[in-house]
Backbone as XML, in Angstrom:
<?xml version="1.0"?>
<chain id="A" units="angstrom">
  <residue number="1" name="UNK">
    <atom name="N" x="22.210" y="25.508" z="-18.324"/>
    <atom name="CA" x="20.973" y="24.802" z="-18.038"/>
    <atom name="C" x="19.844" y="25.414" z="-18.863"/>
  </residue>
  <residue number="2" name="UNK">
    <atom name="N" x="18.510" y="24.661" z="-19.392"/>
    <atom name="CA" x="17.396" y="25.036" z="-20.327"/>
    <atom name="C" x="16.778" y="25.668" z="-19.080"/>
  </residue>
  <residue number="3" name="UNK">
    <atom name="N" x="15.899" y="26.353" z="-19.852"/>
    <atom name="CA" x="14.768" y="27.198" z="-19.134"/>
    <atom name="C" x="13.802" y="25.899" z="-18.564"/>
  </residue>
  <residue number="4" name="UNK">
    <atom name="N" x="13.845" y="24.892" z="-19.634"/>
    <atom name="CA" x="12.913" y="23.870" z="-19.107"/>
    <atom name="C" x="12.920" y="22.756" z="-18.096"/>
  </residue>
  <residue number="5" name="UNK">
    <atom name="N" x="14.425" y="22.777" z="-17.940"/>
    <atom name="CA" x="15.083" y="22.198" z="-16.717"/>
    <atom name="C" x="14.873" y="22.667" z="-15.264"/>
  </residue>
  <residue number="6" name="UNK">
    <atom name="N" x="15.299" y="24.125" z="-15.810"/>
    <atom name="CA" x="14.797" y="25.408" z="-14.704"/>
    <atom name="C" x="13.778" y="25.180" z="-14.095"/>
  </residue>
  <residue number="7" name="UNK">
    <atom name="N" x="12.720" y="25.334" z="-14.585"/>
    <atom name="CA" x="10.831" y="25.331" z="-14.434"/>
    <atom name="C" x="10.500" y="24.168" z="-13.655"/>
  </residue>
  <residue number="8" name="UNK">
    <atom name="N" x="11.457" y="22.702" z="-14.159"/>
    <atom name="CA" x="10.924" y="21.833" z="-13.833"/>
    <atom name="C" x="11.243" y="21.329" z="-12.193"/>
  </residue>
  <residue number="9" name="UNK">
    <atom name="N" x="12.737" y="22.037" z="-12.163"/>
    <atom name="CA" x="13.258" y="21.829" z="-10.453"/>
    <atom name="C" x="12.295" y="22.881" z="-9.896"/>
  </residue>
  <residue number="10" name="UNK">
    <atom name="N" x="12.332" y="23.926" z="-9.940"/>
    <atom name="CA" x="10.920" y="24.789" z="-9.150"/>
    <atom name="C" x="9.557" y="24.674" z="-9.391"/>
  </residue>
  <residue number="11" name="UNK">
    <atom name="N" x="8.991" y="23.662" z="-10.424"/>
    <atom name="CA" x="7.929" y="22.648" z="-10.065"/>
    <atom name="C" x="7.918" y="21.909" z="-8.836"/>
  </residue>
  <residue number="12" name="UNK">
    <atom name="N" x="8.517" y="21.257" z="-8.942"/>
    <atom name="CA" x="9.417" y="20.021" z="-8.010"/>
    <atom name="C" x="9.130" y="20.443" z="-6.797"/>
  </residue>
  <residue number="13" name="UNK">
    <atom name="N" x="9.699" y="21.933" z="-6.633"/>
    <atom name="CA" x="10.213" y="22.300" z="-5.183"/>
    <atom name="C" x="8.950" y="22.985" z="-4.776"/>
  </residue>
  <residue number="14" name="UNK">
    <atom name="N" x="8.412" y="23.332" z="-5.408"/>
    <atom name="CA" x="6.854" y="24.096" z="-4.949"/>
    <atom name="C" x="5.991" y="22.793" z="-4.666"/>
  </residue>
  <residue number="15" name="UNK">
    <atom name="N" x="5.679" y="22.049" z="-5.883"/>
    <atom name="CA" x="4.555" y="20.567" z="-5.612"/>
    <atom name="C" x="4.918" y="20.296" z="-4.086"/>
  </residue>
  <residue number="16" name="UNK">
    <atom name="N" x="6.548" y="19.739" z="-3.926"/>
    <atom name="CA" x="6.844" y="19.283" z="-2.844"/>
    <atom name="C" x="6.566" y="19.883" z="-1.945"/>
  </residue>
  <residue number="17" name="UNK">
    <atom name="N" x="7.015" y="21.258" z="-1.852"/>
    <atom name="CA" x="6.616" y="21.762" z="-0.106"/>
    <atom name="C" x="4.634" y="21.768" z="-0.298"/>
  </residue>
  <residue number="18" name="UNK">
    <atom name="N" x="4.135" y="22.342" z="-0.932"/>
    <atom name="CA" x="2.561" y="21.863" z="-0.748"/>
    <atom name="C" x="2.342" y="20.611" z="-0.499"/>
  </residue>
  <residue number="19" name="UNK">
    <atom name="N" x="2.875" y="19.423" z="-0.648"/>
    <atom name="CA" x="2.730" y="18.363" z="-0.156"/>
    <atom name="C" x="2.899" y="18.163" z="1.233"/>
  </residue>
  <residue number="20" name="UNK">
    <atom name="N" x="4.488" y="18.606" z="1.399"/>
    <atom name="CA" x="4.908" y="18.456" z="2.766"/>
    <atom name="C" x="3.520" y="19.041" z="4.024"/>
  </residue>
  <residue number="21" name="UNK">
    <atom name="N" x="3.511" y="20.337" z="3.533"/>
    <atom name="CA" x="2.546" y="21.269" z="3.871"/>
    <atom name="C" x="1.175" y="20.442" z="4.297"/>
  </residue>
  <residue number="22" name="UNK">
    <atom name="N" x="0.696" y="19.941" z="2.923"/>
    <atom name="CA" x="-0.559" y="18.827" z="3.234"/>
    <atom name="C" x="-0.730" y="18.135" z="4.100"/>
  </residue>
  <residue number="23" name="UNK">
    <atom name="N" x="0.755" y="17.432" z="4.315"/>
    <atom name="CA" x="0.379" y="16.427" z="5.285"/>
    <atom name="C" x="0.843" y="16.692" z="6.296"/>
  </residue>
  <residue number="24" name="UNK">
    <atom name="N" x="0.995" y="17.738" z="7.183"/>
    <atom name="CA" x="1.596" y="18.271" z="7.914"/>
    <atom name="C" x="-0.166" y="18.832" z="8.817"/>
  </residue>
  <residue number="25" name="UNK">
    <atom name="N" x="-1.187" y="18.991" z="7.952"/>
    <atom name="CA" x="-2.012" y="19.996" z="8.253"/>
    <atom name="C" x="-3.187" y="18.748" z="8.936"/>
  </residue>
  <residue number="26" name="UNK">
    <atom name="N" x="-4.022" y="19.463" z="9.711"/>
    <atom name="CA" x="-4.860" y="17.954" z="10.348"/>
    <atom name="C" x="-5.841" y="17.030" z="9.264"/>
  </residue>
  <residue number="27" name="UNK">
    <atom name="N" x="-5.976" y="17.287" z="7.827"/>
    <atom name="CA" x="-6.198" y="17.006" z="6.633"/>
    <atom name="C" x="-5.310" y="15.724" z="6.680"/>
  </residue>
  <residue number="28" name="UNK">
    <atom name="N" x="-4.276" y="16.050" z="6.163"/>
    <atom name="CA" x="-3.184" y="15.074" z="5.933"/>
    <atom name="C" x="-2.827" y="14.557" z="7.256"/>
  </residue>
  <residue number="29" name="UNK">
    <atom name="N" x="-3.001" y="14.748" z="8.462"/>
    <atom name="CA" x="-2.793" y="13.583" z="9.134"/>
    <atom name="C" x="-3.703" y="12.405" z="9.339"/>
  </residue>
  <residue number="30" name="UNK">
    <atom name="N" x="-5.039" y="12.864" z="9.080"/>
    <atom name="CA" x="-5.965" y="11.783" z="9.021"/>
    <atom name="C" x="-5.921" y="10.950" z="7.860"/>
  </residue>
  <residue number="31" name="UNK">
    <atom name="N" x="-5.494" y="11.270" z="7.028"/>
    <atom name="CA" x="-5.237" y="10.352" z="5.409"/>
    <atom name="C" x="-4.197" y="9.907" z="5.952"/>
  </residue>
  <residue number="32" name="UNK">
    <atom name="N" x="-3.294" y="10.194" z="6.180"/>
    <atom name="CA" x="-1.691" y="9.090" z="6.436"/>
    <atom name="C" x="-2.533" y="8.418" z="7.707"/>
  </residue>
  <residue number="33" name="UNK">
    <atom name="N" x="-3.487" y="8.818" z="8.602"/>
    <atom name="CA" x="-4.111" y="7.471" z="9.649"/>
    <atom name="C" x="-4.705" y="6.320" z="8.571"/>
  </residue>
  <residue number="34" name="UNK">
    <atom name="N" x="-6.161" y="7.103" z="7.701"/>
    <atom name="CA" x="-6.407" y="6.086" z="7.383"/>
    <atom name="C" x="-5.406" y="5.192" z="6.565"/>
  </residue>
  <residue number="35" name="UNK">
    <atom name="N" x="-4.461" y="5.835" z="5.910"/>
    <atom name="CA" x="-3.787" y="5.138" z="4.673"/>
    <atom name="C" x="-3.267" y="3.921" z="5.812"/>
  </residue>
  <residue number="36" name="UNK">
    <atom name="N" x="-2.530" y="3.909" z="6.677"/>
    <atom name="CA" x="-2.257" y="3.478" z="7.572"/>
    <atom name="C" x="-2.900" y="2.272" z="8.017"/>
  </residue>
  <residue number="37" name="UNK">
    <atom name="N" x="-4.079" y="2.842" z="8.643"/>
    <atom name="CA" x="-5.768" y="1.773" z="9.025"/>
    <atom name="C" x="-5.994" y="0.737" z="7.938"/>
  </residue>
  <residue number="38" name="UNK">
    <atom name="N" x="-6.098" y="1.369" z="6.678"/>
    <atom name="CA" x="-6.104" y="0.846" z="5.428"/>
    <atom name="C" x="-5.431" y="-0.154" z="4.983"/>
  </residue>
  <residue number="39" name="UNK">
    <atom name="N" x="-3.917" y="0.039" z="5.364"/>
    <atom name="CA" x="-3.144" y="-1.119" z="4.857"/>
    <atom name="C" x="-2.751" y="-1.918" z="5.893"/>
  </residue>
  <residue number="40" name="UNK">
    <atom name="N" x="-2.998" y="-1.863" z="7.492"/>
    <atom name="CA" x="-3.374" y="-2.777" z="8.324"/>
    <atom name="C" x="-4.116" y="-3.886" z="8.082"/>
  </residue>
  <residue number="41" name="UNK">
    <atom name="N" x="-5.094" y="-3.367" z="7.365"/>
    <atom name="CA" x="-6.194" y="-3.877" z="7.269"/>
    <atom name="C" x="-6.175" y="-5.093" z="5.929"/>
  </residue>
  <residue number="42" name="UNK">
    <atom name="N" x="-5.379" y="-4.490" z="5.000"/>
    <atom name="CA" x="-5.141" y="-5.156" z="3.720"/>
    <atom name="C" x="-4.461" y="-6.434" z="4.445"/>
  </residue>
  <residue number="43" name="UNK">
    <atom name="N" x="-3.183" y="-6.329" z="5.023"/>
    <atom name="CA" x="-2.046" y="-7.312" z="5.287"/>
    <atom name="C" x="-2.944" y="-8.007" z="6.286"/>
  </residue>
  <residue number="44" name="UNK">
    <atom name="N" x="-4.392" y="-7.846" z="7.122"/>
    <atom name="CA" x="-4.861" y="-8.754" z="7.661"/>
    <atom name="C" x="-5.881" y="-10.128" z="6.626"/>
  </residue>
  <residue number="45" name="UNK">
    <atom name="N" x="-6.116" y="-8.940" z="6.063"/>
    <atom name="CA" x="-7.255" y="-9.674" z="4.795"/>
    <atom name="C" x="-6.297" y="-10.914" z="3.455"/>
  </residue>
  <residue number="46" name="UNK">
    <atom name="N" x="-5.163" y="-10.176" z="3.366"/>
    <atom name="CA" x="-4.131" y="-11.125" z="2.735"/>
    <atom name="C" x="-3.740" y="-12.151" z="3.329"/>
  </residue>
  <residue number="47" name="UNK">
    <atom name="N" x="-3.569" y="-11.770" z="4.509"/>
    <atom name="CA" x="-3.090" y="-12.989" z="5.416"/>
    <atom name="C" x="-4.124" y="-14.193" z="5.656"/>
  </residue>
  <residue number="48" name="UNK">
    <atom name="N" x="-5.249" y="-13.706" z="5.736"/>
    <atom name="CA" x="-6.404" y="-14.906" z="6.215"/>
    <atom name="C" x="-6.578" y="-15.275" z="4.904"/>
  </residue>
  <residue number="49" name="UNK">
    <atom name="N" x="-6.490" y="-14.405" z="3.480"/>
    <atom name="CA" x="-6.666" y="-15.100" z="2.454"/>
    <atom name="C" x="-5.611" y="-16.346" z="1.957"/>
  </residue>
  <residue number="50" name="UNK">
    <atom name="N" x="-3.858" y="-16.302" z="2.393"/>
    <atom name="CA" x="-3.117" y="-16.753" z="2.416"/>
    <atom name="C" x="-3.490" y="-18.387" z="3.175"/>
  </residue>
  <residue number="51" name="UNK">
    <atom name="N" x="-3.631" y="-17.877" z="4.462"/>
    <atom name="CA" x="-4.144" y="-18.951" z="5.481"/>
    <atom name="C" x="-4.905" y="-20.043" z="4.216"/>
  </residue>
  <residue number="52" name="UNK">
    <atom name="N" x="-6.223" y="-19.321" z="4.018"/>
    <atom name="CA" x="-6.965" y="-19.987" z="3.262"/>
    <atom name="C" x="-6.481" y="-21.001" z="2.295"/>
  </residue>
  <residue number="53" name="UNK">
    <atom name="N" x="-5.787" y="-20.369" z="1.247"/>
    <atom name="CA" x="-5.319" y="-20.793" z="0.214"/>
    <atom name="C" x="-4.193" y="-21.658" z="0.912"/>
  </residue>
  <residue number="54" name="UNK">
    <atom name="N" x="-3.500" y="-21.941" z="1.307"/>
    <atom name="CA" x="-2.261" y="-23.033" z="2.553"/>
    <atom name="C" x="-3.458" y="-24.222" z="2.895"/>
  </residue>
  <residue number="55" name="UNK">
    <atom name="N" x="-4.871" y="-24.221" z="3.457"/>
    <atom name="CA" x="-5.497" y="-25.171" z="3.937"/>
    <atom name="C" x="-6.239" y="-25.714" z="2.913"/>
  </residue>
  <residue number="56" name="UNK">
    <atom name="N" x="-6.851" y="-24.897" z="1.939"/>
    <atom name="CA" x="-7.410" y="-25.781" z="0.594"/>
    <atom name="C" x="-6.006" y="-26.499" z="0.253"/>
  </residue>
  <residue number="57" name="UNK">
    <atom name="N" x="-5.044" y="-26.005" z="-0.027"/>
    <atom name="CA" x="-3.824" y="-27.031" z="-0.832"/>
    <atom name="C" x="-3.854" y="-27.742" z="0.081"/>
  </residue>
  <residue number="58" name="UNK">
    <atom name="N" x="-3.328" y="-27.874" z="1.283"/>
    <atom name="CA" x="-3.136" y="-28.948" z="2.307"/>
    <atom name="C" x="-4.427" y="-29.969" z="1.777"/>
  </residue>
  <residue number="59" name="UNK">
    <atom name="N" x="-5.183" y="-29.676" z="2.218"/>
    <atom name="CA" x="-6.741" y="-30.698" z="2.105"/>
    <atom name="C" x="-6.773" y="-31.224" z="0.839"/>
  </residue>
  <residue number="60" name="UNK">
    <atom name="N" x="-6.288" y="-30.743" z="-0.141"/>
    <atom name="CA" x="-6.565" y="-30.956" z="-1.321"/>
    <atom name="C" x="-5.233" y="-32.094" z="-1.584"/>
  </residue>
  <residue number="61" name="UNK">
    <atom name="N" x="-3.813" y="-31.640" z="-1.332"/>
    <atom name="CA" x="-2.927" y="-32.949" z="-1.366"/>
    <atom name="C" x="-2.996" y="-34.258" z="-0.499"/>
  </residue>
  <residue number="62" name="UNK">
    <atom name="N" x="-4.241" y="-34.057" z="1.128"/>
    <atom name="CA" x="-4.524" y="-34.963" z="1.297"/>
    <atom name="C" x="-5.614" y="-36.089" z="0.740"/>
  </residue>
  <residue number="63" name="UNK">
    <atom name="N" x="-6.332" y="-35.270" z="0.149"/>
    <atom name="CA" x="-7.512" y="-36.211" z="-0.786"/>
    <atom name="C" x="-6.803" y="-36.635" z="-1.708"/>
  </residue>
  <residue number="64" name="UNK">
    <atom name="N" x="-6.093" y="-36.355" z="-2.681"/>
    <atom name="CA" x="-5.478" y="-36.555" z="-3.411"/>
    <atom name="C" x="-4.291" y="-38.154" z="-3.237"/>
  </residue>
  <residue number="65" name="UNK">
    <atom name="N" x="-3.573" y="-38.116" z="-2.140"/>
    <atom name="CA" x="-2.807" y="-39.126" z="-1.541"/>
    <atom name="C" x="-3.766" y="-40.304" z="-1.147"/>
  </residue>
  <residue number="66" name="UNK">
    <atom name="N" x="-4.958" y="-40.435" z="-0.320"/>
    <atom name="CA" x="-5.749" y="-40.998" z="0.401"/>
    <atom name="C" x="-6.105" y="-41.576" z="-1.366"/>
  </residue>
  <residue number="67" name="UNK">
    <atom name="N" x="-6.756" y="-41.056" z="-2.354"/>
    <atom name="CA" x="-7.616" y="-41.202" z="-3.614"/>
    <atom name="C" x="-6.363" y="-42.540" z="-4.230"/>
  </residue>
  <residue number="68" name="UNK">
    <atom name="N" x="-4.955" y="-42.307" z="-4.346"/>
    <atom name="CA" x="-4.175" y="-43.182" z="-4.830"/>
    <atom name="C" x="-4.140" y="-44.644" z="-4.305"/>
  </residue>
</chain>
């Protein structure tokens, strides 16, 4: 194995446990809440935007039919 292979799995393994570590600490549990809160929040805002976009087409293939 290279030295640079070496370095790079005990990169790996250090980044990782400081991560683990991070979010383990009351720091990182409030970021995984908001991240959480956050993308609740997205899939509500997509959804009503979805909604939206479903009732303009609807309305729009009925003007459209009615216009013929």
């Amino acid at each position: 194995m290279s030295n640079k292979f070496i370095a790079g799995v005990l990169l790996g393994a250090v980044a990782g446990t400081a991560l683990v570590l991070f979010l383990n600490s009351e720091k990182g549990k409030e970021l995984i809440k908001d991240l959480k809160e956050g993308a609740g929040k997205m899939q509500e805002d997509l959804s009503d935007l979805a909604d939206d976009v479903l009732q303009k087409g609807r309305s729009f293939m009925d003007e459209t039919e009615q216009a013929s």
